[in-house]
N, CA, C and O atoms as CSV, one atom per row, in Angstrom:
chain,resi,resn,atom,element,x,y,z
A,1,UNK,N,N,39.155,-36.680,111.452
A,1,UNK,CA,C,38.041,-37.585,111.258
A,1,UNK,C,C,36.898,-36.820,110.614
A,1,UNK,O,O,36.400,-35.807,111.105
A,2,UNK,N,N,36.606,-37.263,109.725
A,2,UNK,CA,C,35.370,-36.576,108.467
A,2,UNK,C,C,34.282,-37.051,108.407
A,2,UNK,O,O,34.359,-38.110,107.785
A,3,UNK,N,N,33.130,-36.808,108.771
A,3,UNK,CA,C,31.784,-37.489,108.639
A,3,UNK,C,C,31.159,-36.855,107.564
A,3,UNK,O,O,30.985,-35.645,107.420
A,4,UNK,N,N,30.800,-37.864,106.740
A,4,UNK,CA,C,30.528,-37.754,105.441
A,4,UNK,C,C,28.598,-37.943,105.908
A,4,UNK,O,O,28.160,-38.429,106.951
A,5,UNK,N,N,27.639,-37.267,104.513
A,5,UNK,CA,C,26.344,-37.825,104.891
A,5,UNK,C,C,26.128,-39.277,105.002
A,5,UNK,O,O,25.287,-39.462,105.881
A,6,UNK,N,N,26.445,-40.157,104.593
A,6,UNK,CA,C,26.418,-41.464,104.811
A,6,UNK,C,C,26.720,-41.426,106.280
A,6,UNK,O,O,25.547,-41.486,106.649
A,7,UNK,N,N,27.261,-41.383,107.166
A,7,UNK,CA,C,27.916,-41.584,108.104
A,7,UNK,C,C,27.097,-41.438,109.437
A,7,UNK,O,O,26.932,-42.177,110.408
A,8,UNK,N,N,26.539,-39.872,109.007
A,8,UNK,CA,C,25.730,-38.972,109.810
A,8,UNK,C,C,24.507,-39.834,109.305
A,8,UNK,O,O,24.521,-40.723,110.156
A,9,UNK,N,N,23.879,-40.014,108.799
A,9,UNK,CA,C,22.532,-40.643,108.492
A,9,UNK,C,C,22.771,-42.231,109.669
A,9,UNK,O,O,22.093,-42.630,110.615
A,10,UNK,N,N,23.540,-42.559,109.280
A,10,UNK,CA,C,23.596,-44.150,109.837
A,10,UNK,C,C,23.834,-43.361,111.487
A,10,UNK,O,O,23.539,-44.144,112.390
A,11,UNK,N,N,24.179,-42.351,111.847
A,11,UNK,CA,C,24.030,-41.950,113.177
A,11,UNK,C,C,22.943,-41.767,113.859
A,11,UNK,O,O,22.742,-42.073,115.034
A,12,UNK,N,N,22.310,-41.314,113.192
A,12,UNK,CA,C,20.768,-40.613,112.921
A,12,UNK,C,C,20.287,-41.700,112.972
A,12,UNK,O,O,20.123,-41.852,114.182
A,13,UNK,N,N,19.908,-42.664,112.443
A,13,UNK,CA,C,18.405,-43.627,112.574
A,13,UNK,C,C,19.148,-44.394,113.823
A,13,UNK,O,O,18.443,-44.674,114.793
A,14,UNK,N,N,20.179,-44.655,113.838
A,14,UNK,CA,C,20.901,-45.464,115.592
A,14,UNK,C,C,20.008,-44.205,116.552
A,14,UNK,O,O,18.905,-44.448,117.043
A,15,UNK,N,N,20.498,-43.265,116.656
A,15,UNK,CA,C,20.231,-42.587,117.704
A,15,UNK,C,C,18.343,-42.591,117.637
A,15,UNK,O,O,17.665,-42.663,118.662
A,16,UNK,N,N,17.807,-42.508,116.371
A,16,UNK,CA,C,16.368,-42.859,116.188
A,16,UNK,C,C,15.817,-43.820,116.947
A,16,UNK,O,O,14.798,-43.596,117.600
A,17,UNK,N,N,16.512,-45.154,116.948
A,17,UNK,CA,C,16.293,-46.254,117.185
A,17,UNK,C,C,16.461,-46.519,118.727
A,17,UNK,O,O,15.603,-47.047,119.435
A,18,UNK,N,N,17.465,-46.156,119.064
A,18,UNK,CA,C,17.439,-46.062,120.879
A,18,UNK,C,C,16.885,-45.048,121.724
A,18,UNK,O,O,17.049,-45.209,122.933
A,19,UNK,N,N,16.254,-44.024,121.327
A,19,UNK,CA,C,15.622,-42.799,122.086
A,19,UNK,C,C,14.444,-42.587,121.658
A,19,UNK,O,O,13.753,-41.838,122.349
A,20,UNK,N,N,13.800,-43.207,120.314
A,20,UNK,CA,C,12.719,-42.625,119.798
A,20,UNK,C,C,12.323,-41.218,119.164
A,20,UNK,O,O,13.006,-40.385,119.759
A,21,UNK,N,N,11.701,-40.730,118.431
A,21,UNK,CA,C,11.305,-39.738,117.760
A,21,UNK,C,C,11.183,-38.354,118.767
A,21,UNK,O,O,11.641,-37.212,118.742
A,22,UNK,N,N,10.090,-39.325,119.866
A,22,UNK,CA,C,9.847,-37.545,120.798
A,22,UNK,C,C,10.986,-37.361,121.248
A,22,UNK,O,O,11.671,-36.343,121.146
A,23,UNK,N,N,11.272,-38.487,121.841
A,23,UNK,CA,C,12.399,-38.397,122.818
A,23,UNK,C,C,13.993,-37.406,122.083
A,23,UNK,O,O,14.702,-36.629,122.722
A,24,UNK,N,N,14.126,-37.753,120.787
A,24,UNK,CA,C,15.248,-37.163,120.278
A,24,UNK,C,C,14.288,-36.221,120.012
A,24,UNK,O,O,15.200,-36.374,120.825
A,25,UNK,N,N,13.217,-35.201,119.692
A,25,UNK,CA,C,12.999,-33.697,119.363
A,25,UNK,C,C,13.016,-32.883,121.022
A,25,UNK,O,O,13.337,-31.727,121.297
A,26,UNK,N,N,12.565,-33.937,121.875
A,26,UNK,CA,C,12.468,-32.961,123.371
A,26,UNK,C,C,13.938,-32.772,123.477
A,26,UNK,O,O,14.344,-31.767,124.059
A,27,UNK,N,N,14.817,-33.664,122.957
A,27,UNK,CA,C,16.410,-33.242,123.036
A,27,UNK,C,C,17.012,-32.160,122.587
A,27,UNK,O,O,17.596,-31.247,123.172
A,28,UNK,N,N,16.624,-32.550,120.567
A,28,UNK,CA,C,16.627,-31.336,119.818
A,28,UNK,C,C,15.964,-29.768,120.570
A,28,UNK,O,O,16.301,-28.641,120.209
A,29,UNK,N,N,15.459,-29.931,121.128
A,29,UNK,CA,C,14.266,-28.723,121.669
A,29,UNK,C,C,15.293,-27.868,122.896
A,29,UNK,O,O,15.547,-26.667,122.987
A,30,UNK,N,N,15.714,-28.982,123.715
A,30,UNK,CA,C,16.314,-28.533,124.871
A,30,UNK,C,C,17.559,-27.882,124.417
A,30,UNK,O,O,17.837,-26.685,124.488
A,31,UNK,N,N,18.388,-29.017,123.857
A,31,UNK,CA,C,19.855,-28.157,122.987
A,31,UNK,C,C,19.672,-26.936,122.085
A,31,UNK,O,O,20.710,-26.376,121.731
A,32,UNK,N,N,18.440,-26.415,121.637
A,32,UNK,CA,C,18.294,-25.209,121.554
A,32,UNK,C,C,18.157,-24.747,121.938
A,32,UNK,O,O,19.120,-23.985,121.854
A,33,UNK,N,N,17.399,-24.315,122.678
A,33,UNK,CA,C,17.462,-23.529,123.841
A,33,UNK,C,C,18.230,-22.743,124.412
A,33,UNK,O,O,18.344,-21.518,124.426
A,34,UNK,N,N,19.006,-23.994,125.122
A,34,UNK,CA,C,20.436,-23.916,125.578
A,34,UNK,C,C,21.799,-23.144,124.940
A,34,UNK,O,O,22.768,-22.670,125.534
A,35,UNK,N,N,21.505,-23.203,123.561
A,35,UNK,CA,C,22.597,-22.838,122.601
A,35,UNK,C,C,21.585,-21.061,122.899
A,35,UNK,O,O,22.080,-20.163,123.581
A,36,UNK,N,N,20.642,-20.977,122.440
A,36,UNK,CA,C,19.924,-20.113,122.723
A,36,UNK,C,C,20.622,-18.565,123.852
A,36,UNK,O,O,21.305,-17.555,123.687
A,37,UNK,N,N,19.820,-19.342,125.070
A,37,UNK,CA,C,20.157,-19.162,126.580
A,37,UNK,C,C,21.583,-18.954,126.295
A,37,UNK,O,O,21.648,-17.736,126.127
A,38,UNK,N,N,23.269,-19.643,126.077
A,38,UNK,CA,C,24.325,-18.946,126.054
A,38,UNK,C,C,24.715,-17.762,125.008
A,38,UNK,O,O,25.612,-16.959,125.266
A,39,UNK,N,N,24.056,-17.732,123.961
A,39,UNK,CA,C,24.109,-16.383,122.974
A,39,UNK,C,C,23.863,-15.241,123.745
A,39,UNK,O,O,24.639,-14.294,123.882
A,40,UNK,N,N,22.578,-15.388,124.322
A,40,UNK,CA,C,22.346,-14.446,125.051
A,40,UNK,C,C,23.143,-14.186,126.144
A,40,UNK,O,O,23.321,-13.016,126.483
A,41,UNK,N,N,23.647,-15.091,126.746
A,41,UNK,CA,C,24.550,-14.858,128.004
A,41,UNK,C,C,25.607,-14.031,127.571
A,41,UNK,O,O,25.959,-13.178,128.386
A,42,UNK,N,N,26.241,-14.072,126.421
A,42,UNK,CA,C,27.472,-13.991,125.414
A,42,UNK,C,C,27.115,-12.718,125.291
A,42,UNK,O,O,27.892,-12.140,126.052
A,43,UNK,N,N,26.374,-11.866,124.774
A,43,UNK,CA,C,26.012,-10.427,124.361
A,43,UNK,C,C,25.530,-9.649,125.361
A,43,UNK,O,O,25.619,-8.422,125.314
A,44,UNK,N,N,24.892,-10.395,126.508
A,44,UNK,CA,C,24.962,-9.239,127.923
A,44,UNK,C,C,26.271,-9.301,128.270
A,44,UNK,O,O,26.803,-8.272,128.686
A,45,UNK,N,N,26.791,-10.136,128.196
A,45,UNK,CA,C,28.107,-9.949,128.943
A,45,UNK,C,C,29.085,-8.805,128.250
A,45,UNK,O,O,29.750,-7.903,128.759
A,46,UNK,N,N,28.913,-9.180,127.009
A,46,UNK,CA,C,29.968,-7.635,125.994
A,46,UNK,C,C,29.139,-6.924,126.393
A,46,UNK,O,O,29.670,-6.519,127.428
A,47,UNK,N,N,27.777,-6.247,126.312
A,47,UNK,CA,C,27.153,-4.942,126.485
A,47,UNK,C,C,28.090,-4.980,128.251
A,47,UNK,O,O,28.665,-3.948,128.596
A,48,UNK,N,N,28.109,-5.680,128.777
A,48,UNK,CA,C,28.186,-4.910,130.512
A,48,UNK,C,C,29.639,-4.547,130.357
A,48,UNK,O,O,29.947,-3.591,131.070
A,49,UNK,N,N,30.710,-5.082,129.564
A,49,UNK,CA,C,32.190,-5.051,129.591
A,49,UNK,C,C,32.465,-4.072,128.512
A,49,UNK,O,O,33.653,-3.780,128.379
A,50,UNK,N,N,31.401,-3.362,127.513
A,50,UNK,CA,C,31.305,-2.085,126.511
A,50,UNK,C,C,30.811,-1.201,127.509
A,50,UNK,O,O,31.504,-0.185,127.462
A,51,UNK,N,N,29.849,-1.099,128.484
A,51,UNK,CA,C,29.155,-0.088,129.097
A,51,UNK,C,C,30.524,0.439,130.597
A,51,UNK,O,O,30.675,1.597,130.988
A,52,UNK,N,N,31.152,-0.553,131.032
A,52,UNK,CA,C,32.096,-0.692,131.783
A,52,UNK,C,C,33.444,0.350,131.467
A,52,UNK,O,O,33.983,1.320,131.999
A,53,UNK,N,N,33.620,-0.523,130.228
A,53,UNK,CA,C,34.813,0.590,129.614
A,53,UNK,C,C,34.116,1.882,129.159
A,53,UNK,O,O,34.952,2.729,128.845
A,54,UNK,N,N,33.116,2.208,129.054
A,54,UNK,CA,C,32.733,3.496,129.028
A,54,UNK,C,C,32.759,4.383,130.179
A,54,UNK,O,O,33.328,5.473,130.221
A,55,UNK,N,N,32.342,4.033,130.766
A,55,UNK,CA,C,31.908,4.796,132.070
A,55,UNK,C,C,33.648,4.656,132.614
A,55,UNK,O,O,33.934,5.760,133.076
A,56,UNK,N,N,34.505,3.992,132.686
A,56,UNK,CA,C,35.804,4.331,133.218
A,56,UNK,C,C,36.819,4.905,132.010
A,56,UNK,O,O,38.045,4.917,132.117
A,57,UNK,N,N,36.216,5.286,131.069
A,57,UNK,CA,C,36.550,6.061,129.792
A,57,UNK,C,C,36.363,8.016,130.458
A,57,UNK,O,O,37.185,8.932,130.478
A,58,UNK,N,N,35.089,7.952,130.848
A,58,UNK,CA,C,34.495,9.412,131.015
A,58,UNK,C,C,35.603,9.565,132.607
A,58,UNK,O,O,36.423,10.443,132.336
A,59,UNK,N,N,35.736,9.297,133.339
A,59,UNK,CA,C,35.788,9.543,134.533
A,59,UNK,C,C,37.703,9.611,134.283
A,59,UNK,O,O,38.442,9.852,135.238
């Protein structure tokens, strides 16, 4: 299934139309974040599982 810009636009002013402007950027706002917040989760987690295999590397 392919969403073409036509498609996505006609998604876009629906979703405009039932949530409103703020309401869809406090969304936009939060889902960044969020995407945000797991990147970061994502790269402490390799640094602790790189620092891990190090230290049972030396020993």
């Amino acid at each position: 299934m392919n969403l073409g810009p036509t498609e996505l636009l006609i998604i876009l002013v629906i979703v405009l139309l039932l949530f409103g402007v703020g309401r869809v950027s406090k969304i936009g706002g939060e889902l960044g974040s969020a995407v945000a917040n797991f990147r970061r989760g994502m790269q402490d987690a390799s640094k602790e599982k790189n620092e891990e295999s190090k230290s049972e590397s030396k020993s």
